[in-house]
C-alpha positions in Angstrom: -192.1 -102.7 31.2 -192.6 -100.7 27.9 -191.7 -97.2 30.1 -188.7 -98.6 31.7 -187.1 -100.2 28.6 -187.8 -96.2 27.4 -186.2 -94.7 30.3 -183.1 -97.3 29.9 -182.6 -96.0 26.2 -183.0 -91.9 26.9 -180.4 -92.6 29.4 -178.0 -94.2 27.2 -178.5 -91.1 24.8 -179.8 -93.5 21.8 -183.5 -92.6 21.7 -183.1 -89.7 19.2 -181.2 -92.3 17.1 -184.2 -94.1 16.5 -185.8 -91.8 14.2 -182.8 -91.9 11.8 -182.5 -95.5 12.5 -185.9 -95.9 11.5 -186.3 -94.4 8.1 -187.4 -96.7 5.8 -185.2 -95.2 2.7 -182.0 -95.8 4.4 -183.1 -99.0 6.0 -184.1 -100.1 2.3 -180.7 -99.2 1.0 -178.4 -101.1 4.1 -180.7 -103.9 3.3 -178.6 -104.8 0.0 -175.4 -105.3 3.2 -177.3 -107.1 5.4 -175.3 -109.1 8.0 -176.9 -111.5 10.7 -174.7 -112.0 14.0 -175.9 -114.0 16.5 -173.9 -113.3 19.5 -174.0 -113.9 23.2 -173.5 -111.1 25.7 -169.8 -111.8 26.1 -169.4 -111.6 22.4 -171.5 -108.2 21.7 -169.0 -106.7 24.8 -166.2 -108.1 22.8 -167.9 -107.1 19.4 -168.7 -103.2 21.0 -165.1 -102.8 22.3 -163.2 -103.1 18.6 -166.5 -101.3 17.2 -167.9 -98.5 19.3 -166.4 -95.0 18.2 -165.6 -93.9 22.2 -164.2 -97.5 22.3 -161.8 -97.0 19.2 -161.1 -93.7 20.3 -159.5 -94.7 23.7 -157.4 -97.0 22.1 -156.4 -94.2 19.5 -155.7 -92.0 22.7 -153.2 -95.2 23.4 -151.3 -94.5 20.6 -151.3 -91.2 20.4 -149.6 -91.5 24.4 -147.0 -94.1 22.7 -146.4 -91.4 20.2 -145.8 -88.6 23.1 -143.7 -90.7 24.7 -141.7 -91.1 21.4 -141.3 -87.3 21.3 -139.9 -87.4 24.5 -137.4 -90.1 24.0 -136.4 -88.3 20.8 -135.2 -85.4 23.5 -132.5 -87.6 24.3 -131.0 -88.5 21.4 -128.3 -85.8 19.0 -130.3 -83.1 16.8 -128.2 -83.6 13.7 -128.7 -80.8 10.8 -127.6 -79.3 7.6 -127.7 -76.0 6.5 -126.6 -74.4 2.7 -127.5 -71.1 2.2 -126.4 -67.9 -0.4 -126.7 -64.5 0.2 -126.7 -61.5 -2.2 -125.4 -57.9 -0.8 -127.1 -55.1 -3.0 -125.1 -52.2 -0.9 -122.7 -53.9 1.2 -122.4 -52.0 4.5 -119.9 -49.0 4.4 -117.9 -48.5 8.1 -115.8 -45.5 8.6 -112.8 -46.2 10.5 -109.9 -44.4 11.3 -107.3 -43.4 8.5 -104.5 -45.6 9.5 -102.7 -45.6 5.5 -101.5 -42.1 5.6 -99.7 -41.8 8.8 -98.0 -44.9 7.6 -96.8 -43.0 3.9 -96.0 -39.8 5.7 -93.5 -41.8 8.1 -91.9 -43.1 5.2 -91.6 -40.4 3.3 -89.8 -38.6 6.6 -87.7 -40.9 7.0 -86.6 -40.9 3.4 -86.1 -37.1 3.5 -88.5 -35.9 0.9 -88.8 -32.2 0.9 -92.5 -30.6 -0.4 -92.8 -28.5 -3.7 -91.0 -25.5 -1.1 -88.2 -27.5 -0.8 -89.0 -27.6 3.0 -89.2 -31.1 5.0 -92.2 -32.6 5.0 -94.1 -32.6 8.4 -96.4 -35.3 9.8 -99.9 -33.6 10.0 -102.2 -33.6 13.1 -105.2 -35.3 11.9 -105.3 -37.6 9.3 -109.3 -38.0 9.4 -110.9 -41.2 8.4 -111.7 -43.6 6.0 -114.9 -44.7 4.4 -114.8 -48.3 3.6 -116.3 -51.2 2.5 -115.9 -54.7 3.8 -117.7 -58.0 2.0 -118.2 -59.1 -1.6 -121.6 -59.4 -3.4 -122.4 -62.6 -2.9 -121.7 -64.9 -0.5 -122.6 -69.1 -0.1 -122.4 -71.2 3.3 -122.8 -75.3 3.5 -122.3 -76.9 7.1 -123.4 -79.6 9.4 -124.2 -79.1 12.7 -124.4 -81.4 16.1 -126.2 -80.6 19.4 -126.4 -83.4 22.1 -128.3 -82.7 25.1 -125.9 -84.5 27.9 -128.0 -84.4 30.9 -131.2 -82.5 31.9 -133.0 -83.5 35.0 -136.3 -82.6 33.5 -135.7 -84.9 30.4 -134.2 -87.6 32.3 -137.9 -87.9 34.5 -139.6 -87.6 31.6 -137.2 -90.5 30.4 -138.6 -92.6 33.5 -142.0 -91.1 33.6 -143.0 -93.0 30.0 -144.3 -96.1 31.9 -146.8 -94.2 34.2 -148.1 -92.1 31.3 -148.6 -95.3 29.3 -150.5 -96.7 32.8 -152.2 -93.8 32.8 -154.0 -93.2 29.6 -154.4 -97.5 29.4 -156.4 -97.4 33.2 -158.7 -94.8 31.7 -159.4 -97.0 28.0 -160.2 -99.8 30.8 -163.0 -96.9 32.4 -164.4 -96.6 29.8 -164.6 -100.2 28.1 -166.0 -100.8 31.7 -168.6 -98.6 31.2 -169.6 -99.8 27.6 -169.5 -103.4 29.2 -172.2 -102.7 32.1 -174.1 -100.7 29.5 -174.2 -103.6 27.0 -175.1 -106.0 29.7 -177.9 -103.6 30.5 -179.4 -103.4 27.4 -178.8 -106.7 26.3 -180.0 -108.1 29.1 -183.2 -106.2 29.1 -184.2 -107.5 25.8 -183.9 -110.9 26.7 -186.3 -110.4 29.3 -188.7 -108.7 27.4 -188.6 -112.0 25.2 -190.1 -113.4 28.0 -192.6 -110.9 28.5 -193.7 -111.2 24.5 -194.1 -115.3 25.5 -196.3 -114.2 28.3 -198.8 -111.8 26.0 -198.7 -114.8 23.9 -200.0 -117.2 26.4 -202.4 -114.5 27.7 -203.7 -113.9 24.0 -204.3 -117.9 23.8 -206.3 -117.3 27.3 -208.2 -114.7 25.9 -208.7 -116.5 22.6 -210.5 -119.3 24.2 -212.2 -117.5 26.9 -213.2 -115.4 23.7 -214.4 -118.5 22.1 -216.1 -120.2 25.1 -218.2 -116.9 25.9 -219.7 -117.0 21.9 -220.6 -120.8 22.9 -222.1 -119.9 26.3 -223.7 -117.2 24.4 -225.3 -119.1 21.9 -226.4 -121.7 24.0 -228.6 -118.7 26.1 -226.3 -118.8 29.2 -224.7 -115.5 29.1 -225.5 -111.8 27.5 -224.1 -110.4 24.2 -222.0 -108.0 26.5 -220.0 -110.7 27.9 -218.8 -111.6 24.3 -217.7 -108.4 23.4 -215.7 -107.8 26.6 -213.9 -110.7 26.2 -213.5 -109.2 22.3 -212.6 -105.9 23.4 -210.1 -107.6 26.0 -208.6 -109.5 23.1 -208.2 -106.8 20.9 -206.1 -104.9 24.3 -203.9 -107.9 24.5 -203.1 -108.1 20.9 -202.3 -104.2 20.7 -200.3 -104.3 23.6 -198.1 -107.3 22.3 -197.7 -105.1 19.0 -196.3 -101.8 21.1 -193.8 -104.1 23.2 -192.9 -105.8 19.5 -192.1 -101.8 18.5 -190.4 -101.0 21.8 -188.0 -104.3 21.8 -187.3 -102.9 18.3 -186.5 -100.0 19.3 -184.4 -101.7 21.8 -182.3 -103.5 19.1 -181.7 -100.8 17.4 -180.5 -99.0 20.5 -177.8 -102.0 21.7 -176.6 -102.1 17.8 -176.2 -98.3 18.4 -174.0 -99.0 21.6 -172.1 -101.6 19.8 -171.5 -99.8 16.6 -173.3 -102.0 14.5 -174.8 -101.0 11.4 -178.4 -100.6 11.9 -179.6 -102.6 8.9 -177.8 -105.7 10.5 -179.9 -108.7 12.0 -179.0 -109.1 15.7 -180.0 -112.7 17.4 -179.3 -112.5 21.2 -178.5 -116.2 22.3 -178.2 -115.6 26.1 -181.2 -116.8 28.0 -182.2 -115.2 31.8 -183.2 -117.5 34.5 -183.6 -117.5 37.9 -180.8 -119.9 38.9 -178.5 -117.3 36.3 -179.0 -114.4 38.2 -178.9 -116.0 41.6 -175.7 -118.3 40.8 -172.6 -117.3 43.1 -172.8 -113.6 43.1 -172.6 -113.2 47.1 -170.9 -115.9 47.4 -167.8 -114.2 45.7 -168.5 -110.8 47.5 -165.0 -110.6 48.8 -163.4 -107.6 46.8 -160.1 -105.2 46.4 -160.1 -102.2 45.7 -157.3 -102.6 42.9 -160.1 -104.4 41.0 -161.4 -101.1 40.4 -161.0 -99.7 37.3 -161.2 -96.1 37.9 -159.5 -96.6 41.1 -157.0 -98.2 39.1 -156.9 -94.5 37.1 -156.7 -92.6 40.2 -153.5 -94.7 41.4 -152.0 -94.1 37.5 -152.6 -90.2 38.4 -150.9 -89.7 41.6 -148.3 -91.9 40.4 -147.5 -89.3 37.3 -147.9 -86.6 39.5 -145.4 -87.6 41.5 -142.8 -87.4 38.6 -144.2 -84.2 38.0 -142.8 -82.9 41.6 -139.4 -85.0 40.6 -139.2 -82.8 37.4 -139.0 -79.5 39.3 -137.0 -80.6 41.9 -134.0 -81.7 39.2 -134.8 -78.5 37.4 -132.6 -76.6 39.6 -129.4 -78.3 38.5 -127.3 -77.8 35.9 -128.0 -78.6 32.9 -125.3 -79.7 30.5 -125.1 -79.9 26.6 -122.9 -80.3 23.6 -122.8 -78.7 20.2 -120.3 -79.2 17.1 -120.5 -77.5 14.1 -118.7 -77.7 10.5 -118.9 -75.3 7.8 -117.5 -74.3 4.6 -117.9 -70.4 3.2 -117.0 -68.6 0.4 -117.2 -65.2 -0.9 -117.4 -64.2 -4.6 -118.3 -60.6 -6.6 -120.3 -62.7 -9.1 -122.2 -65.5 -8.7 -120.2 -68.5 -9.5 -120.2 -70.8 -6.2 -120.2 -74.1 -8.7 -116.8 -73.1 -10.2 -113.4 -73.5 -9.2 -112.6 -71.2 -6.2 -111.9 -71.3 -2.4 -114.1 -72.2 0.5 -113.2 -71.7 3.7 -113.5 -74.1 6.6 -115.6 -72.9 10.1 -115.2 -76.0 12.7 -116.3 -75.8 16.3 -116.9 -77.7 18.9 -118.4 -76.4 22.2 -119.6 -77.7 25.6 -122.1 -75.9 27.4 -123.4 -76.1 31.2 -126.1 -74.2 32.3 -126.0 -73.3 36.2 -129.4 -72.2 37.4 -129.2 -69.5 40.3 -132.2 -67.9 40.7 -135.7 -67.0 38.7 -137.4 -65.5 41.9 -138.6 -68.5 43.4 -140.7 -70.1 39.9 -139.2 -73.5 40.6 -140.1 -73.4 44.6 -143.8 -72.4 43.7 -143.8 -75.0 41.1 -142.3 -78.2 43.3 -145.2 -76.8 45.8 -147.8 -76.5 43.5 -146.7 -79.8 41.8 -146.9 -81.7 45.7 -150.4 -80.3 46.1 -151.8 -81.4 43.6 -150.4 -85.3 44.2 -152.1 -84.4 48.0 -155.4 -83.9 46.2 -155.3 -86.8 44.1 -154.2 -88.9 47.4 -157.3 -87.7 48.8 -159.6 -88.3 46.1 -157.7 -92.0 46.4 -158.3 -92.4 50.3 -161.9 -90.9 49.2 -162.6 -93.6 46.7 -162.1 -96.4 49.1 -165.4 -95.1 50.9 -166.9 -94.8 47.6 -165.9 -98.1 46.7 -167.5 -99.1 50.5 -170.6 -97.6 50.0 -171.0 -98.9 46.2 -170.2 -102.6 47.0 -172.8 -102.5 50.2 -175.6 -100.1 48.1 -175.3 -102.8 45.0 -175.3 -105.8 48.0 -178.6 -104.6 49.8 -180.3 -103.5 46.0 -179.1 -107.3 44.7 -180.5 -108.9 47.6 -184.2 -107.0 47.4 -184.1 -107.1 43.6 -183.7 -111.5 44.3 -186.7 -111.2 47.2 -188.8 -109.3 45.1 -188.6 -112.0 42.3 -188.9 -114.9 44.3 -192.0 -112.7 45.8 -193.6 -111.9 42.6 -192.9 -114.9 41.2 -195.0 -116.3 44.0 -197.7 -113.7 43.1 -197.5 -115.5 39.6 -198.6 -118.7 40.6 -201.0 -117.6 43.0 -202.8 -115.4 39.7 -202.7 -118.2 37.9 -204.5 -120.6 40.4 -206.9 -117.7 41.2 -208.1 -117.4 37.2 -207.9 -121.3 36.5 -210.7 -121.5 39.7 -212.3 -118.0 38.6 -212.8 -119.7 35.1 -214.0 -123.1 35.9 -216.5 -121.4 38.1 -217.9 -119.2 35.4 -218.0 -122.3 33.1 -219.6 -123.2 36.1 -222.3 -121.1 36.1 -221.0 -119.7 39.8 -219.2 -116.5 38.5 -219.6 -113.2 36.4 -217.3 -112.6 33.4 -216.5 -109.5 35.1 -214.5 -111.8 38.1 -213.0 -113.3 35.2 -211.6 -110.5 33.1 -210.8 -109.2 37.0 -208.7 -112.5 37.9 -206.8 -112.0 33.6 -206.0 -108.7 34.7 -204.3 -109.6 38.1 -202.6 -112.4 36.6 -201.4 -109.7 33.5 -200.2 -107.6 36.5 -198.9 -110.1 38.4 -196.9 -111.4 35.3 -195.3 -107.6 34.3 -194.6 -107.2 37.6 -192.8 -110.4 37.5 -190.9 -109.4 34.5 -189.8 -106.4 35.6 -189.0 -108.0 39.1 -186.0 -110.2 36.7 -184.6 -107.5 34.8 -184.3 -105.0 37.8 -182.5 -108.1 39.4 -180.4 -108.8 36.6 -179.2 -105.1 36.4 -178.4 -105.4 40.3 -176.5 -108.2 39.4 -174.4 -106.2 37.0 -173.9 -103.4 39.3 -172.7 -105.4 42.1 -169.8 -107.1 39.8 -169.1 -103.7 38.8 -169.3 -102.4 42.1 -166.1 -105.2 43.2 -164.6 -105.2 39.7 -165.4 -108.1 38.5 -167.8 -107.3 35.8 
């Protein structure tokens, strides 16, 4: 029993905790904190689910989906947005256009007849060259509003609709893995309870011992037995004792473990109120056998998959209309050779409205290879659903048959139990007796120790078959 409860905490990952947990300088300073629960398995589930870190962090992944999805909605909605800015021209930018002044002053000085220092006409020359100029002021200041309202895009209007199954999504996988931490809590809890039984059972073999111990030193004294027999039935008292100490550690260990899972403080006291008895594990469990496949939670998950998939292949497919959008701007600008924006001068309105549709044509077949890839993968997650059910089959029939054998081999070893204990009672009055060796006796203490572990362990294993089965039909 000591080895399984072992195996049971490596494979939860919390053995290497214990060392820390363990440390008698940080248990001596949570002491001053010290909290005592006493909870049933029902409320260390409930107690686990609003205190373990993977626990809280599924539910943080829950809002950080509700925050996505906020991002997404905000896609639909105007972008509204202000702008003021000034700008300072060290060298404004000279252009060099043509000379258009001095055809125009030759023409009127033709036409008014002007003669040149000759006294001859004056003549329109053949090239007039061209002109370096300038074009700007030093400084210049801008202030505006502007307005862009996406009117329709099929892309944001399924991720509009696809809010829902990305909320389902991301809330089926919290339930996976509060499933999870539920059949793991049950485990361990459960397990310690049993052990508790398995302490009361040293306890009753140390009382055996005791007085077998006690009757051997009277048998001794009176001259009916050797000195040996007294210190086997010392040595085998000793054994018992010991043993009861190591299980005391290991069911330690084992609290510290499910406080661990539950994200408990270590230094807390823990009380486990929950009892294990036969009738408990037996009560009704095949008798509501009858199961769906929706009661699943990670089929659940799998459903909440292909069902945002499938948006995903709805996305691509309205990608390839058009795509239509408005945009509204309004502006005021003014230029100045000094700085003085604040004072009295003029500013200059920009106002525009415009309306913009975007026709998709073609981008060498991306958006076919996309809708394709898109419908593939909703094919493989409709496999791994249609896959799942047989999983589902085989769990529910695998946790049946291991439920059933774990009951039988109970009821059997319980039956070994009583048939151990008869054995020693008739082993001991014999000895008392005179008619036996205190070797049949210490062998009959041993089978009935064995007997009794066996027992032990016969209850757990069936109580964790028990909790695989209801996990097995959802109903855990």
């Amino acid at each position: 029993m000591r080895v399984r409860i072992k195996v049971w905490l490596i494979s939860l990952g919390l053995l290497p905790a214990f060392a820390l947990a363990q440390n008698p300088a940080a248990q001596s300073e949570n002491l001053k904190n010290l909290t005592k629960h006493e909870f049933s398995v029902q409320q260390a589930v409930d107690y686990a689910l609003k205190n373990n870190a993977t626990a809280k962090n599924a539910l943080i992944d829950i809002k950080l989906q509700e925050e996505t999805n906020k991002q997404i909605t905000a896609n639909a909605y105007p972008r509204l947005n202000g702008s003021l800015g000034t700008t300072y021209n060290a060298s404004i930018a000279t252009q060099v256009i043509p000379n258009f002044i001095s055809p125009a002053t030759y023409g009127v000085l033709i036409a008014e007849g002007v003669k040149d220092g000759n006294g001859n006409p004056i003549q329109m020359p053949g090239d007039f060259g061209s002109i370096a100029a300038q074009f700007g002021t030093k400084y210049s200041a801008n202030a505006g509003v502007s307005l862009n309202q996406l009117l329709f895009d099929g892309q944001v209007f399924v991720g509009l609709q696809a809010r829902d199954a990305s909320m389902n999504l991301v809330r089926r996988s919290a339930d996976v893995t509060f499933e999870n931490i539920k059949a793991n809590i049950h485990k361990v809890y459960y397990q310690l309870v049993v052990s508790k039984n398995q302490v009361e059972i040293l306890d009753a073999n140390i009382a055996l011992a005791e007085k077998n111990n006690k009757d051997t030193k009277v048998i001794y004294e009176n001259g009916f037995t050797d000195k040996l027999d007294v210190d086997n039935t010392t040595v085998t008292l000793a054994n018992l004792k010991t043993e009861k100490q190591k299980l005391l550690n290991m069911i330690s260990n084992g609290y510290y473990a499910l406080k661990l899972l539950m994200g408990m403080p270590i230094a807390d006291e823990l009380v486990l109120t929950d009892k294990v008895t036969e009738d408990q594990i037996k009560d009704g469990v095949l008798e509501a056998a009858a199961y769906k496949y929706e009661d699943r939670k990670d089929f659940q998950q799998a459903q909440a998959s292909k069902s945002l998939l499938e948006y995903n292949v709805r996305r691509y497919k309205l990608s390839q209309i058009p795509t239509v959008s408005l945009s509204a701007l309004y502006a005021k600008n003014a230029q100045r050779e000094k700085w003085n924006f604040l004072n009295k001068g003029d500013w200059f309105t920009i106002s525009n409205i415009d309306l913009s549709i975007t026709v998709p044509i073609f981008n060498g077949f991306y958006t076919k290879s996309k809708i394709q890839e898109a419908k593939l993968q909703v094919q493989k997650v409709s496999n791994l659903v249609e896959t799942m059910k047989l999983v589902i089959d085989n769990d529910v029939e695998a946790a049946k048959n291991n439920y059933r054998s774990a009951v039988a081999t109970m009821n059997s070893q319980k039956q070994n139990v009583e048939l151990a204990e008869k054995n020693y009672q008739q082993t001991k009055k014999k000895y008392e007796s005179g008619l036996s060796s205190q070797l049949a006796i210490e062998f009959a203490q041993t089978s009935l120790k064995t007997a009794q572990t066996n027992y032990i362990t016969a209850m757990y294993d069936a109580v964790i078959a028990k909790v695989d089965f209801l996990k097995a039909t959802g109903k855990l």
